[in-house]
C-alpha positions, 0 to 999 in steps of 0.5 A, a space after each residue: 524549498 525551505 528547510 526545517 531549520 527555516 522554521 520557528 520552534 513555535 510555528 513547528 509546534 503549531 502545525 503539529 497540534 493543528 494537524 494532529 500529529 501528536 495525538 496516537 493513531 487509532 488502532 487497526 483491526 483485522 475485519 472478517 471478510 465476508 465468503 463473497 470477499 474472500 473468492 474474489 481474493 482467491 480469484 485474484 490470486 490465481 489470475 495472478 498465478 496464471 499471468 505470471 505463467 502466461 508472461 514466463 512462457 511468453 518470454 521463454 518461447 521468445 527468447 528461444 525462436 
């Protein structure tokens, strides 16, 4: 694999231009979230909740027997 150092200062900044990658990045915004977005949300986030619950007490009845 080459190294940075392999490459010309030239070709370096060619490659940067070409991609882009000095240009600023545009700016990132919040978006509202439509009702039906935010209960599927909050549907993961108790799925995720009760997972973890489902997991722990797996474990700890595991762990005991």
């Amino acid at each position: 694999m080459k190294e940075l150092s392999d490459f010309h200062a030239g070709e370096i900044r060619q490659l940067i231009e070409q991609e882009r990658w000095d240009e600023p990045l545009a700016q990132v915004k919040r978006t509202r979230l439509t009702s039906r977005q935010q209960v599927v949300f909050w549907g993961l986030r108790v799925y995720v909740v009760v997972m973890t619950v489902v997991v722990v007490w797996a474990f700890l009845h595991g762990a005991a027997g």
